[in-house]
mmCIF file as gemmi writes it, N, C-alpha and C atoms, coordinates in Angstrom:
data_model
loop_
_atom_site.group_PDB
_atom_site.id
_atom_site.type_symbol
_atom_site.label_atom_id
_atom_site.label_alt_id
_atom_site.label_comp_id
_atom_site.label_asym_id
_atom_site.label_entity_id
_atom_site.label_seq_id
_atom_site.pdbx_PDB_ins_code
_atom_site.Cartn_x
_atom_site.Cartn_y
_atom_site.Cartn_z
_atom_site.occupancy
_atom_site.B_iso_or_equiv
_atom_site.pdbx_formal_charge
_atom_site.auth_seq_id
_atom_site.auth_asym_id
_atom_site.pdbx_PDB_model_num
ATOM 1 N N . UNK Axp A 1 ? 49.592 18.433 17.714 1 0 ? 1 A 1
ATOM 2 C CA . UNK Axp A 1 ? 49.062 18.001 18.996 1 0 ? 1 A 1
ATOM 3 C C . UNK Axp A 1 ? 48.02 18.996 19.518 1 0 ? 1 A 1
ATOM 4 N N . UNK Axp A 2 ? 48.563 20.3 19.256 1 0 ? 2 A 1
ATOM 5 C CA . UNK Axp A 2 ? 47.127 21.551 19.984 1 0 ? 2 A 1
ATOM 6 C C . UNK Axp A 2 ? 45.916 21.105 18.798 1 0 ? 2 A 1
ATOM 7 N N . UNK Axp A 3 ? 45.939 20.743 17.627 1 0 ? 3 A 1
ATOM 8 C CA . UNK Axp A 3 ? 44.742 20.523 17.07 1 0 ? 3 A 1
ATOM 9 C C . UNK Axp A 3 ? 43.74 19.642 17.459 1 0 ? 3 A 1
ATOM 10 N N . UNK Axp A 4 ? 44.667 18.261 17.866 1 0 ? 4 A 1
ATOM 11 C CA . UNK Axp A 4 ? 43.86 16.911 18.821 1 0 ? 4 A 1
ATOM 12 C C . UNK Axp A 4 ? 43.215 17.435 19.762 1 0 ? 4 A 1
ATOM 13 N N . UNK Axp A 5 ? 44.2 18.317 20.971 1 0 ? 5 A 1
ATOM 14 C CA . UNK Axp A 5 ? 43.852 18.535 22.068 1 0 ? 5 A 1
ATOM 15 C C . UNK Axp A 5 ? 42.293 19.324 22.041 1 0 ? 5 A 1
ATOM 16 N N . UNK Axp A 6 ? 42.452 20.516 20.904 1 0 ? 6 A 1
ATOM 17 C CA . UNK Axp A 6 ? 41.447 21.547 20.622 1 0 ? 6 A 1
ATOM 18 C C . UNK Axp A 6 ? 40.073 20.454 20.179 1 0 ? 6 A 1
ATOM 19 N N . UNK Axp A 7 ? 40.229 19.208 19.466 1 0 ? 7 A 1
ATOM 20 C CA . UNK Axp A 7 ? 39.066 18.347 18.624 1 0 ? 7 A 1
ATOM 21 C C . UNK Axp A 7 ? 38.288 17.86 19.965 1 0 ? 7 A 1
ATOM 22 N N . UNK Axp A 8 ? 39.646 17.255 20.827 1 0 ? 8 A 1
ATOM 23 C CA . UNK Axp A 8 ? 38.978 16.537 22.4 1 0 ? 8 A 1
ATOM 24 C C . UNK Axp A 8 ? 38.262 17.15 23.252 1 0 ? 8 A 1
ATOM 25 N N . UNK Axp A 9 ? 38.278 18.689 23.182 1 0 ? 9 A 1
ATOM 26 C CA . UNK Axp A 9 ? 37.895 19.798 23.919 1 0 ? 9 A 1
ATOM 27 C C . UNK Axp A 9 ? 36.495 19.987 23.306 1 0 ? 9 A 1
ATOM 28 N N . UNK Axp A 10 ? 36.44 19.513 22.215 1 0 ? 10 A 1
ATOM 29 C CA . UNK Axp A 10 ? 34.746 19.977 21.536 1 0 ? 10 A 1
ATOM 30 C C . UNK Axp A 10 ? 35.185 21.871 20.725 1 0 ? 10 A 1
ATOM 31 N N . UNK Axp A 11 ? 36.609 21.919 20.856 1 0 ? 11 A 1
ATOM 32 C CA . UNK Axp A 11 ? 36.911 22.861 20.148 1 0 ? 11 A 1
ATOM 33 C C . UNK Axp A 11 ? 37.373 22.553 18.387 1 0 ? 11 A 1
ATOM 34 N N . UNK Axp A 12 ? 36.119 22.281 17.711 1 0 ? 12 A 1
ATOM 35 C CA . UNK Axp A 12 ? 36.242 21.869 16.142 1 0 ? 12 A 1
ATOM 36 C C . UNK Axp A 12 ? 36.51 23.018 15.163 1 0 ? 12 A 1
ATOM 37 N N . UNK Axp A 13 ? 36.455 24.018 15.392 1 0 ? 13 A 1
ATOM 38 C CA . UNK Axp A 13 ? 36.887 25.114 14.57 1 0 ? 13 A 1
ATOM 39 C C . UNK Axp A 13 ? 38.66 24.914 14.519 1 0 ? 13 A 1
ATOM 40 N N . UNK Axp A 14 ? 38.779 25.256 16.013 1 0 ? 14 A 1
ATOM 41 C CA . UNK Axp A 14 ? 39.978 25.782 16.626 1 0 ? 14 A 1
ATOM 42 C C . UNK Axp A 14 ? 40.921 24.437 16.043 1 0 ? 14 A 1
ATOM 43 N N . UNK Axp A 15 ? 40.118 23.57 16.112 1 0 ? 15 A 1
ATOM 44 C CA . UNK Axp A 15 ? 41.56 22.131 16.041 1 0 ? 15 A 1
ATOM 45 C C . UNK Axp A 15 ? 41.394 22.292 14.264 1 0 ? 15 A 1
ATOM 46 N N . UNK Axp A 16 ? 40.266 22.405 13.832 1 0 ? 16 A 1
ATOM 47 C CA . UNK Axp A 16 ? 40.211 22.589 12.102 1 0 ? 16 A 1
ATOM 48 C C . UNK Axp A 16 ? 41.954 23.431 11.473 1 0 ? 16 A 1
ATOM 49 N N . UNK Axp A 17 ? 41.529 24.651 12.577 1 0 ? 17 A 1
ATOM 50 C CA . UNK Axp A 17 ? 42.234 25.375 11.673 1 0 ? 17 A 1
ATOM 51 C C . UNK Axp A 17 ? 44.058 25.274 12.23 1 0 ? 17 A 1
ATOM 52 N N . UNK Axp A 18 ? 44.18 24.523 13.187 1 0 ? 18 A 1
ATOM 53 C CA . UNK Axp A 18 ? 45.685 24.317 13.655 1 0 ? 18 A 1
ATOM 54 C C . UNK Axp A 18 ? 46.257 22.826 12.944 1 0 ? 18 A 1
ATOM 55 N N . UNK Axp A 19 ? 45.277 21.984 12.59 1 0 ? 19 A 1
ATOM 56 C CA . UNK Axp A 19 ? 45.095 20.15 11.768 1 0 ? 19 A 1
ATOM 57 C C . UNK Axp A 19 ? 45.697 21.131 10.142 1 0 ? 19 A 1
ATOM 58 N N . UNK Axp A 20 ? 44.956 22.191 9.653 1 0 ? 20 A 1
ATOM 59 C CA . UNK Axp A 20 ? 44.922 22.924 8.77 1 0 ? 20 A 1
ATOM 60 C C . UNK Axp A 20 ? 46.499 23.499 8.451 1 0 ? 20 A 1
ATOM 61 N N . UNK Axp A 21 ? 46.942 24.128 9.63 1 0 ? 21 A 1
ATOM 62 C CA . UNK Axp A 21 ? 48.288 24.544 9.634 1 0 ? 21 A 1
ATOM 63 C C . UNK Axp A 21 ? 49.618 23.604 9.585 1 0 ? 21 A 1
ATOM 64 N N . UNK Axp A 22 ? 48.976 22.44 10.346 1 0 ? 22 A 1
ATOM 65 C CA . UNK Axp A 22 ? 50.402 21.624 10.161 1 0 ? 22 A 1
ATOM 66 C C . UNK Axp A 22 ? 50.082 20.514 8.414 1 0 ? 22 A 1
ATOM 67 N N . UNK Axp A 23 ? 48.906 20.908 8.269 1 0 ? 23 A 1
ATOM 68 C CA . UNK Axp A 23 ? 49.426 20.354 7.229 1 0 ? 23 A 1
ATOM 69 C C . UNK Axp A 23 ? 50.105 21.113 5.572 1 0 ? 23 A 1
ATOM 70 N N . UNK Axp A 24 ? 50.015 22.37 5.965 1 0 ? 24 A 1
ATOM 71 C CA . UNK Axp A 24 ? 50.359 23.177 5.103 1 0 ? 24 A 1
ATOM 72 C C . UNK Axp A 24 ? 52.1 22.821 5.359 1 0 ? 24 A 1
ATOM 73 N N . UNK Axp A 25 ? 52.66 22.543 6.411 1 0 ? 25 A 1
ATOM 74 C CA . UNK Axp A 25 ? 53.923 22.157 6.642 1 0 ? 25 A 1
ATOM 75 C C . UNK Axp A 25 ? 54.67 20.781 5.607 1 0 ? 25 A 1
ATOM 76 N N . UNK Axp A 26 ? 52.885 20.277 6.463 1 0 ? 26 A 1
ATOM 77 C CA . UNK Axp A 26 ? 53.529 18.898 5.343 1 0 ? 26 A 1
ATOM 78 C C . UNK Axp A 26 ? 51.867 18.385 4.833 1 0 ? 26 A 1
ATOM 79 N N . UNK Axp A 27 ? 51.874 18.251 3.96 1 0 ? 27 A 1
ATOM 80 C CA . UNK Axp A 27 ? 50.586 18.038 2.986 1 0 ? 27 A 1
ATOM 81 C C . UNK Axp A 27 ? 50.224 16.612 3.28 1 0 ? 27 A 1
ATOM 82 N N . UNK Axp A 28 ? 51.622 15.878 3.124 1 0 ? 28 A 1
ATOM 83 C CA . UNK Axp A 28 ? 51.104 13.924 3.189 1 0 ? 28 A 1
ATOM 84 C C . UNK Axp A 28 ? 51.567 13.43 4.679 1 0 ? 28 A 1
ATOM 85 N N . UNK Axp A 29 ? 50.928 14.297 5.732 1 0 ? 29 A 1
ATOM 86 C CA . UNK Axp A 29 ? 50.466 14.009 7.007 1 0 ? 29 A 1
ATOM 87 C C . UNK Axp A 29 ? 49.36 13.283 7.723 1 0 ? 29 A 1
ATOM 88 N N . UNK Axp A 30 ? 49.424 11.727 7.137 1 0 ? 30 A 1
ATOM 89 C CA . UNK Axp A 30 ? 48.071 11.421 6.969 1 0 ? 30 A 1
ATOM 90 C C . UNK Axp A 30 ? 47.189 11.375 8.684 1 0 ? 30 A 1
ATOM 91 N N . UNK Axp A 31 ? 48.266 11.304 9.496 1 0 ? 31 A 1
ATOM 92 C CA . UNK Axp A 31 ? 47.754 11.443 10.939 1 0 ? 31 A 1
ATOM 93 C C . UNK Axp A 31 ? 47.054 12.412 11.075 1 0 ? 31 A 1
ATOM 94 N N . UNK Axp A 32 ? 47.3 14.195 10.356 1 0 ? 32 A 1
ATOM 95 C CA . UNK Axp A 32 ? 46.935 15.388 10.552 1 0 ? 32 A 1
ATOM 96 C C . UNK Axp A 32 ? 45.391 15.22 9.668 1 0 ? 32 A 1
ATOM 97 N N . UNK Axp A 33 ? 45.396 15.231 8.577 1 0 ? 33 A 1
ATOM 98 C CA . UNK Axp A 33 ? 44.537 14.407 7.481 1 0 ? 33 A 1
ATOM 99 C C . UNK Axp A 33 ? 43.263 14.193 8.414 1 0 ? 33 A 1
ATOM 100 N N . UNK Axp A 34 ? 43.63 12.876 8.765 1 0 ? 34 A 1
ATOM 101 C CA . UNK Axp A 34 ? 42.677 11.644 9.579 1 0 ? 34 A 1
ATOM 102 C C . UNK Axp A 34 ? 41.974 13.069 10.926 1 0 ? 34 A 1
ATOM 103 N N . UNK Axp A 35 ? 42.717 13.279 11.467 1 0 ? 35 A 1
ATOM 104 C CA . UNK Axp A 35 ? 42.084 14.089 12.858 1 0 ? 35 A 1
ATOM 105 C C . UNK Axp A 35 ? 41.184 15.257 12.482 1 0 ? 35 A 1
ATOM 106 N N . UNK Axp A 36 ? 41.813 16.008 11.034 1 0 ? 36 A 1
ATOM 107 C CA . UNK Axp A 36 ? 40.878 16.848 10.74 1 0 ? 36 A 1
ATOM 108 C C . UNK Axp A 36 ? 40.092 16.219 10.097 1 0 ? 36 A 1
ATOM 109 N N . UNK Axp A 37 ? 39.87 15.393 9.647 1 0 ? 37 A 1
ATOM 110 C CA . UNK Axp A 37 ? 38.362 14.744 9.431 1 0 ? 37 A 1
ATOM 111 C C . UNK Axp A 37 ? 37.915 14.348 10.596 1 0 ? 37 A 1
ATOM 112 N N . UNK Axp A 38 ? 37.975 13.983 11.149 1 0 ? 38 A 1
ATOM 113 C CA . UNK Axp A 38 ? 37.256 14.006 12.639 1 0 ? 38 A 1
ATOM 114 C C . UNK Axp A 38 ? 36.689 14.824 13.065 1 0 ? 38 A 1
ATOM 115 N N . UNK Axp A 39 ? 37.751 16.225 12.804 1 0 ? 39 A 1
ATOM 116 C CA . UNK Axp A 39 ? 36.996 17.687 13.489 1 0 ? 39 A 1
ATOM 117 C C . UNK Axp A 39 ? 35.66 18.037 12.512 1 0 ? 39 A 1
ATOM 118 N N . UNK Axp A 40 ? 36.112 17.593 11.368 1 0 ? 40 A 1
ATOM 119 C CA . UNK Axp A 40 ? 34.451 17.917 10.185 1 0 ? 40 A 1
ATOM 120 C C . UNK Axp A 40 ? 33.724 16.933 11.161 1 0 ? 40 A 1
ATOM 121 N N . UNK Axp A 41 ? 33.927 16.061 11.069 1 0 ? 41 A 1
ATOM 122 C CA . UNK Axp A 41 ? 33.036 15.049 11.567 1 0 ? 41 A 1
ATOM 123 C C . UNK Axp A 41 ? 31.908 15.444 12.103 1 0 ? 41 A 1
ATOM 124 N N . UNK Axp A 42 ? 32.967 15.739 13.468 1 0 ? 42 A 1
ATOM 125 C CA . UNK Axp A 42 ? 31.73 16.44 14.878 1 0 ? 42 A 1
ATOM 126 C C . UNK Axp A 42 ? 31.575 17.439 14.756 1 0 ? 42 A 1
ATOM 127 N N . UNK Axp A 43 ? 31.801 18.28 14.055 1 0 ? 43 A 1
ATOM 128 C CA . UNK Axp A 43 ? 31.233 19.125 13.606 1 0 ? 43 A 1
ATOM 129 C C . UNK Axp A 43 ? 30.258 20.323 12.682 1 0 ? 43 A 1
ATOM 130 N N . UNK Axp A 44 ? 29.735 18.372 12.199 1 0 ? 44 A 1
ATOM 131 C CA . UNK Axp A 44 ? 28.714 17.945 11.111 1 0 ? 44 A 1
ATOM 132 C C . UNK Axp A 44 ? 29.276 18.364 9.979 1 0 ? 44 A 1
ATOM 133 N N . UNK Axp A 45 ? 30.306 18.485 9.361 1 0 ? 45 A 1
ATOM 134 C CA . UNK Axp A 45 ? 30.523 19.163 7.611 1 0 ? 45 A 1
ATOM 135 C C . UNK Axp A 45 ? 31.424 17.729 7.463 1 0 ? 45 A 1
ATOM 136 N N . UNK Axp A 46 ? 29.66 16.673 7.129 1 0 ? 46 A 1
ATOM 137 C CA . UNK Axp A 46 ? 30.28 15.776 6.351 1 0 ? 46 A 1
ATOM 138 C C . UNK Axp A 46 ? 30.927 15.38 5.061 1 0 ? 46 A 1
ATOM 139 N N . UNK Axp A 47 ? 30.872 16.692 4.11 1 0 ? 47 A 1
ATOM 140 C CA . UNK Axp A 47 ? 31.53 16.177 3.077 1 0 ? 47 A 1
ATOM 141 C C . UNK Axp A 47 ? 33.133 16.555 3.232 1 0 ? 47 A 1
ATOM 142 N N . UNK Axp A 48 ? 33.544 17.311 3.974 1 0 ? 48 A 1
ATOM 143 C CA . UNK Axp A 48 ? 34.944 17.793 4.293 1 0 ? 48 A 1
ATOM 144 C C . UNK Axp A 48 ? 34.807 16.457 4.508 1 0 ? 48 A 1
ATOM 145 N N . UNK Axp A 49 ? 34.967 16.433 6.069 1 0 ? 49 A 1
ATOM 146 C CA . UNK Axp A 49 ? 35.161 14.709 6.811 1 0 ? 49 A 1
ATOM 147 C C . UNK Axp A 49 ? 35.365 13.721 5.516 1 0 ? 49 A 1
ATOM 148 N N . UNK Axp A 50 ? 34.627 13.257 4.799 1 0 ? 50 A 1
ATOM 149 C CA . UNK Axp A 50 ? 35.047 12.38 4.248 1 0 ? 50 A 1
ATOM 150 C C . UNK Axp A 50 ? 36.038 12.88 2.828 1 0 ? 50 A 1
ATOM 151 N N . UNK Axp A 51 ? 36.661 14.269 2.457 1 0 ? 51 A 1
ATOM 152 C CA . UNK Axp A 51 ? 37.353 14.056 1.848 1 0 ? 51 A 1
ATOM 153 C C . UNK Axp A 51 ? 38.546 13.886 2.425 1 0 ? 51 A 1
ATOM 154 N N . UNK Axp A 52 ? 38.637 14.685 3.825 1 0 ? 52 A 1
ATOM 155 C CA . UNK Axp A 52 ? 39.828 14.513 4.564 1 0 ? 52 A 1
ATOM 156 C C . UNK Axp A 52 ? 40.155 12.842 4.784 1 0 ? 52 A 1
ATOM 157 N N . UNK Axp A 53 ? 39.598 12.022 5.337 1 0 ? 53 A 1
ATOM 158 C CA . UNK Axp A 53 ? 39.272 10.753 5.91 1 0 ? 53 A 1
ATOM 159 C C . UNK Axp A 53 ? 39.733 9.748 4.361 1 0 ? 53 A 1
ATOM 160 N N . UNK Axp A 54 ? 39.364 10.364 3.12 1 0 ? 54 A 1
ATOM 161 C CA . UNK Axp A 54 ? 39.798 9.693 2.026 1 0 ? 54 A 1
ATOM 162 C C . UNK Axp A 54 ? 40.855 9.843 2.069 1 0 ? 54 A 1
ATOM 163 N N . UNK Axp A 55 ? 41.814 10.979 2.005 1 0 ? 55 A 1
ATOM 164 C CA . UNK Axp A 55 ? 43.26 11.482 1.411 1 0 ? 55 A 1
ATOM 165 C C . UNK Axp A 55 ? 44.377 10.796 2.57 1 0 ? 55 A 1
ATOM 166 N N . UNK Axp A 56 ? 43.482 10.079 3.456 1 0 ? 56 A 1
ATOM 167 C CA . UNK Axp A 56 ? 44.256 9.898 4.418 1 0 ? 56 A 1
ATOM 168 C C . UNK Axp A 56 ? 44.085 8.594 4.657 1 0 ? 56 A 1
ATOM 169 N N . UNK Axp A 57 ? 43.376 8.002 4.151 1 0 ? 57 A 1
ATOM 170 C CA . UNK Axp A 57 ? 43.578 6.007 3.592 1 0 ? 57 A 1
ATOM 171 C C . UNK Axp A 57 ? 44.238 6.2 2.193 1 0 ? 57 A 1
ATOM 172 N N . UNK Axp A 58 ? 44.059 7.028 1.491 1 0 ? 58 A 1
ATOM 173 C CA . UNK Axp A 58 ? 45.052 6.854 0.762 1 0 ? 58 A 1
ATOM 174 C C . UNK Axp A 58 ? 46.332 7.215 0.917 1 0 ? 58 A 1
ATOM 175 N N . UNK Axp A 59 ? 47.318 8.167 1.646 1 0 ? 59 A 1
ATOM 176 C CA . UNK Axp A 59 ? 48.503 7.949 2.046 1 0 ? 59 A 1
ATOM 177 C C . UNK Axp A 59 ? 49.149 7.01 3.009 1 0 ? 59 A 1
ATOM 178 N N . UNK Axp A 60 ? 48 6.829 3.534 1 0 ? 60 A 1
ATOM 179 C CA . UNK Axp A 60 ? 48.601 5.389 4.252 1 0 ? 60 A 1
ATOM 180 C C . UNK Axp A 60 ? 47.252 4.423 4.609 1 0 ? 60 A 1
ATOM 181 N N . UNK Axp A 61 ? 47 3.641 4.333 1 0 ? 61 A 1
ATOM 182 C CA . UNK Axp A 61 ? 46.067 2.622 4.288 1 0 ? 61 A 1
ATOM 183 C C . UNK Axp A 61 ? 45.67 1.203 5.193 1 0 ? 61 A 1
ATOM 184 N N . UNK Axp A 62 ? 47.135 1.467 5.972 1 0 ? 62 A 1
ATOM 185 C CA . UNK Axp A 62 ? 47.422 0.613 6.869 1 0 ? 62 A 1
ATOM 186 C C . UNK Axp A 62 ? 47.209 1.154 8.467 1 0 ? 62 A 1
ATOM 187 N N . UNK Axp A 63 ? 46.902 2.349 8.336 1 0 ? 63 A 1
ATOM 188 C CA . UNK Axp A 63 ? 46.923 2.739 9.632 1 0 ? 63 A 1
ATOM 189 C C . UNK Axp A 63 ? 45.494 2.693 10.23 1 0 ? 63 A 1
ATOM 190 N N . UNK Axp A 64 ? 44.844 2.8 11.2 1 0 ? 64 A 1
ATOM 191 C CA . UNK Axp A 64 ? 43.308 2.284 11.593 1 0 ? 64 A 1
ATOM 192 C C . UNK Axp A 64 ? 43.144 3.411 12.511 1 0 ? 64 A 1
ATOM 193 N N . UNK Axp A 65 ? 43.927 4.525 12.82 1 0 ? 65 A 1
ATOM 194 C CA . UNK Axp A 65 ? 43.452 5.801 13.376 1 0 ? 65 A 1
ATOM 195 C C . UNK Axp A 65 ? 42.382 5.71 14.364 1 0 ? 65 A 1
């Protein structure tokens, strides 16, 4: 949740590297996944963004984030 909060804030480092931490907890977090591609996003490092954004239609494919 502090990673979202940090992405909504225009804080993209800060949410990178906490999106980063919970997923070291759990790897097939595709919610965590999805948001840190977001934080690449806006924070122009589009090729992160879209590998994150991949790994995370592929663990769950059904979800529309």
């Amino acid at each position: 949740a502090r990673g979202q909060a940090h992405r909504q804030a225009g804080r993209y480092d800060q949410a990178i590297t906490d999106l980063t931490a919970a997923l070291e907890l759990d790897p097939t977090d595709a919610w965590a996944l999805a948001a840190r591609g977001q934080a690449h996003r806006q924070a122009g490092r589009y090729d992160q963004a879209i590998t994150d954004l991949t790994a995370a239609l592929e663990l769950d494919p059904t979800d529309a984030w």
